[in-house]
N, C-alpha and C positions, 0 to 999 in steps of 0.2 A: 562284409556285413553279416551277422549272425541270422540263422536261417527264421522264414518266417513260424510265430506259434505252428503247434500242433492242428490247428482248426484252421489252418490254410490250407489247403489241398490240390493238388495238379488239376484232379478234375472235375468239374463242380457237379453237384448233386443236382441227379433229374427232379421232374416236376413229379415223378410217380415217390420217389422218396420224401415228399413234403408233408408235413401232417395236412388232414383234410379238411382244415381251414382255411388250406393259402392256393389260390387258384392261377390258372398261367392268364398269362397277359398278351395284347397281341398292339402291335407285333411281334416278334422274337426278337432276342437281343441278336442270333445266329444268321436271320434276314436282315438283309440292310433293303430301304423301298428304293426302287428305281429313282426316284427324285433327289433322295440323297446322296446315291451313287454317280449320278450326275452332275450333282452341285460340286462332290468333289473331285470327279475327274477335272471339271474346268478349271483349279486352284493352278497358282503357278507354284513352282517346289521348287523349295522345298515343302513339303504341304503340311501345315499346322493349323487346324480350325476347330472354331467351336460351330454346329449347326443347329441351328431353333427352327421348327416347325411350327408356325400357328397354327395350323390346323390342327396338330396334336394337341395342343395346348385347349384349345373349343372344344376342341372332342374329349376331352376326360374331362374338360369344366361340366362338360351335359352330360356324361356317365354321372360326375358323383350328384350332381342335381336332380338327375331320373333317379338314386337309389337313397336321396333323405327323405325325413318328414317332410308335406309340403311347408310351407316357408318358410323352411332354417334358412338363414342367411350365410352366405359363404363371402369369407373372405381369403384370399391369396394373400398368405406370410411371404413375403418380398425377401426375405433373407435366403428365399431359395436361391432365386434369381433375378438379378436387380436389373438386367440388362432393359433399358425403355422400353424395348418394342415389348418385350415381354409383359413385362409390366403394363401397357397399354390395355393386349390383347387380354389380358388376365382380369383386368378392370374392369372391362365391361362383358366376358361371358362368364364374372362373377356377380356379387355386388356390392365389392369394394374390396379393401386392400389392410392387411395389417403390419406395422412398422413397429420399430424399435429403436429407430434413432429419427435425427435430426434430417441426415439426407436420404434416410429413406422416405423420412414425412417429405419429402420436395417432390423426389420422384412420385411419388403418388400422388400428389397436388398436380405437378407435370402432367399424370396419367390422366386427372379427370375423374380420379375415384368419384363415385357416389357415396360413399361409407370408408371411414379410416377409424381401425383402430390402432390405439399406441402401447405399446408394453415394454417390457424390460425393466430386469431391477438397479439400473444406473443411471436414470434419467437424468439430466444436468437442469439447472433450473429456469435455462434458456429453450432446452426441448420442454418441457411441463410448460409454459408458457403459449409458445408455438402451437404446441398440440391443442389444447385447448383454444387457440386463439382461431385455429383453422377448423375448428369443430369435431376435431376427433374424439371417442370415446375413450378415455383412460381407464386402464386396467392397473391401480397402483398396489404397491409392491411392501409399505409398512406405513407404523405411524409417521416417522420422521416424512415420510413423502408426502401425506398429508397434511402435517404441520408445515411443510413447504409450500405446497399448493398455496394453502391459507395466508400463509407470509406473503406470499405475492399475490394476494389481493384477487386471485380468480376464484371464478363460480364456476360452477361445472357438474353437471351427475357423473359418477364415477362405477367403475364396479373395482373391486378388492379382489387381488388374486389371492389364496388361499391354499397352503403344503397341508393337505388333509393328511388321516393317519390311515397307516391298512395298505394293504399290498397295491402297485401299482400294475399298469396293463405292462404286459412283456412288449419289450423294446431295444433299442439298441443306447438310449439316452432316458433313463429316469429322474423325472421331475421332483414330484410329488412321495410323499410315503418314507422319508429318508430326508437326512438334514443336507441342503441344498440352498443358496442364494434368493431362490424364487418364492415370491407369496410370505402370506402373514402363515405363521403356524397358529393351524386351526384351535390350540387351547389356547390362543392370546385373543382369537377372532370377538369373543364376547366384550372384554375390556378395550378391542380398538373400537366398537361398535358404541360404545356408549362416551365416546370422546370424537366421534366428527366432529370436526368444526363446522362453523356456519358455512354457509355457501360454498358446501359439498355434498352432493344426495346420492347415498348409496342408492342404484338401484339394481344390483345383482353382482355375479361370482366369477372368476375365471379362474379356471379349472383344469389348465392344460398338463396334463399326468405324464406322458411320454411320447418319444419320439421313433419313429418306425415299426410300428405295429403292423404284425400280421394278419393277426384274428378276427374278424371280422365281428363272430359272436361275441368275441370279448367287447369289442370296440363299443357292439349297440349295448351290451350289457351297462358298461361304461355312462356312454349317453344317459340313457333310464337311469342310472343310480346319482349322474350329476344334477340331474331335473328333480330327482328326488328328495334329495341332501339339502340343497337349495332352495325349494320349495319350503321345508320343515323348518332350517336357516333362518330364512326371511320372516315366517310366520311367529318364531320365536323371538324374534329380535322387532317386532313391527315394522317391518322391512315393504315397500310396497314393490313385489318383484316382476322386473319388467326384460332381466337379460338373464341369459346361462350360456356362458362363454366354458365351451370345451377343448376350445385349442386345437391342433392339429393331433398329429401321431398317425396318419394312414399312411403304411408303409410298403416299400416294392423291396423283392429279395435281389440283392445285387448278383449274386452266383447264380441264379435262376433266372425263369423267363416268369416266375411269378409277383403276385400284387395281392393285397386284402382283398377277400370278398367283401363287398360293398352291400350285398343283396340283406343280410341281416339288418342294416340301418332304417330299413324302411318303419320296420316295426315300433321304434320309439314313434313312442306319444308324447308328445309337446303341448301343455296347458293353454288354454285360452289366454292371451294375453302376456303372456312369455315369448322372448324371441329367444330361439336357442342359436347361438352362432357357433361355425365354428373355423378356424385357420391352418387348412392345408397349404402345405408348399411342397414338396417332395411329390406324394400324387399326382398333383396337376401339369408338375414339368418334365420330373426323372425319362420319362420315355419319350419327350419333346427334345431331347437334347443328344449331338452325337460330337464325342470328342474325337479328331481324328490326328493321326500326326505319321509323318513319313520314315523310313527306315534306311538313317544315315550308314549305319555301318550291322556286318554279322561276325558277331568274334568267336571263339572258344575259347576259353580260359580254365584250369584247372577241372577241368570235364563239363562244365555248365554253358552252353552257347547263351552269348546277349543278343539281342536285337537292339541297336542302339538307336532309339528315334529324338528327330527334331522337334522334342518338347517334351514332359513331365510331372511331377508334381506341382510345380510351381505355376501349372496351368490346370490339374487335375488332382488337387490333393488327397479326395476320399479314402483312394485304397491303401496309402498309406497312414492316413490318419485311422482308423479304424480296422486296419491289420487285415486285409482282405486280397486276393488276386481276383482284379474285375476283370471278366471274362472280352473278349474282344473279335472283332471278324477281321478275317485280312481281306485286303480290297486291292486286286493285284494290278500291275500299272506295266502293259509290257511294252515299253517305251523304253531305249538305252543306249543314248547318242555319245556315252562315256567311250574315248579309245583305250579301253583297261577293261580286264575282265571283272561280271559282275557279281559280287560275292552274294552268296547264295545257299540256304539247308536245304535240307527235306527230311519229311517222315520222322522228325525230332522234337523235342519240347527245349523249351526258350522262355529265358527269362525278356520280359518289355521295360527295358530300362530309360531314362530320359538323359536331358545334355548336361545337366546340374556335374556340378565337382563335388559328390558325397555319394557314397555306397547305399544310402537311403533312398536314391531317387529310381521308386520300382512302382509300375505300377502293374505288373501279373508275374507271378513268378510258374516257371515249369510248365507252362500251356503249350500242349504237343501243335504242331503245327503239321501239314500236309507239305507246304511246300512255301519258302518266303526267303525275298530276294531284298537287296538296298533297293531303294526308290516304290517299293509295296509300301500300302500305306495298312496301318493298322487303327483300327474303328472300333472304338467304345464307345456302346449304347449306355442307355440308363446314365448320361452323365449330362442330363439338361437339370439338376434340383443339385447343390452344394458341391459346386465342380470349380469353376473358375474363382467363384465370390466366396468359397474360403480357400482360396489359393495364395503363395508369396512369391506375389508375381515380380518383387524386384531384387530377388534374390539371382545375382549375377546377370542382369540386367539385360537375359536374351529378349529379344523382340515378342510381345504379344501375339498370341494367335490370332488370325483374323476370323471376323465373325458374321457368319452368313444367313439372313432371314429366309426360310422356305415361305 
């Protein structure tokens, strides 16, 4: 496999090298808590889990709650993390849930949401239906979705997503500002506004610009200028505006132990009579989740040592989807009822490869190690928000990791 970009690096950058927008987060990705150390000591091995924490998951729902305006409404984007319990927990120390397909709108139905919103720009006309039938708010995506709607005979207030122009928030996924799938482009907005059909009633914007943001200032800057856009929008078009859907984009640094400061969000001001929503997913799980997986074989090959462990991308895809080595803790297991000696480094750096048959299946390359044997298990934080649910999990059709609720 050709070696990772330049912007990979063996060792990842402290929190004192991060610009001073982006704050450490606790716990550390370097500490694992004694409950989760627990939970995986008891697995039988070979040891492959995913571990969810509800009580992480309550607790950063009541950080970003304590740092908005009071009653923005939040709802948890489920495309982080679909698993039920999650989605349970997430329902109600939010207030509600937003989806983008057909079985995400179940599981959320499942959950009990209070509030569902629906999005995506590929609805089929069996989900438009659904969604509005179970009461969700639609966040629609052009005219032809509109003229669909209307074809099938539903009524519904909607809000119109919207690819504004002008620079977007830094991220790692931009939305908005750049030609992209998502939303009306804002110069057609006038001409779709004056062709709703009947029983459709605009009543506001979604506005979701990017995904994984650092910046906190940038973020409430963001907020304030969606509220304000929208505001003048509505007023222009005699819009009577009752939502400002901002979307998610508050983001954790994977190499770091850092997250957005939240503390700038307090400062938007949200109009009487506007609800501003918005849809985190990543925040609310990323540090709820610990991927772990055991260390089948230690090679050397052409001067690089592997660590070969029972599991991969196809359980953990991020770091190779997105070109990153996510940093990891070894979690040592000194347990060794093998009659054969137990292969073993020290003091080296090591690539963490999975069982997959392709040279792609990596997820850290060059992370020096202290000391790591077969049967040590290797733990990656920061992997509870788009870890398993964009994985291809039936690629060679090893066994699922098992998955464990704290």
């Amino acid at each position: 496999m050709a070696e990772l970009p330049a912007h990979v690096t063996a060792a990842a950058p402290t929190v004192a090298e991060l610009p001073a927008h982006v704050t450490a987060a606790a716990p550390t990705v370097a500490e694992l808590p004694a409950h989760v150390t627990g939970a995986l000591r008891r697995l039988p091995a070979p040891v492959c889990a995913y571990l969810y924490d509800t009580q992480a998951l309550r607790a950063a729902a009541g950080r970003l709650r304590a740092a908005l305006p009071p009653t923005t409404t939040i709802l948890y984007a489920v495309k982080a993390n679909g698993h039920p319990i999650v989605i349970r927990t997430l329902a109600r120390a939010c207030d509600g849930l937003e989806v983008a397909s057909h079985g995400e709108l179940q599981l959320a139905l499942d959950a009990g949401a209070r509030r569902i919103a629906f999005g995506g720009p590929a609805k089929t006309d069996a989900e438009l239906a659904a969604a509005v039938h179970a009461g969700a708010l639609l966040n629609v995506e052009s005219t032809h979705e509109l003229n669909r709607l209307a074809g099938l005979g539903l009524h519904a207030d909607i809000c119109l997503r919207v690819n504004r122009p002008g620079p977007a928030l830094a991220g790692s996924h931009t939305m908005t500002g750049t030609p992209t799938p998502f939303g009306i482009d804002a110069a057609q907005l006038g001409t779709v506004l004056t062709g709703i059909p009947p029983g459709l009633r605009v009543i506001g914007f979604h506005l979701h610009a990017v995904s994984n943001n650092l910046d906190g200032t940038a973020h409430a800057d963001f907020l304030t200028e969606a509220i304000t856009w929208s505001t003048a929008t509505a007023a222009a078009h005699d819009i009577d505006l009752r939502v400002v859907n901002a979307g998610g984009g508050l983001g954790v640094d994977y190499l770091t132990t850092a997250s957005i400061d939240l503390t700038p969000l307090s400062r938007v001001t949200v109009p009487r009579g506007v609800e501003l929503i918005v849809e985190p997913g990543r925040y609310l799980t990323a540090d709820a989740g610990w991927y772990a997986a055991e260390v089948l074989d230690l090679k050397t090959t052409h001067g690089r040592t592997f660590a070969v462990l029972r599991g991969g991308t196809h359980h953990f895809r991020l770091p190779a989807a997105w070109g990153y080595s996510h940093p990891f803790t070894v979690l040592p297991i000194d347990t060794w009822d093998r009659p054969y000696p137990r292969p073993a480094v020290t003091g080296t750096a090591i690539d963490a490869v999975g069982e997959l048959c392709t040279p792609r299946d990596v997820l850290t390359r060059n992370q020096h190690v202290d000391s790591l044997r077969a049967g040590d298990l290797l733990v990656f934080g920061r992997a509870g928000a788009y870890g398993w649910d964009i994985s291809h999990h039936d690629f060679l059709r090893h066994d699922p990791p098992e998955f464990v609720l704290l």
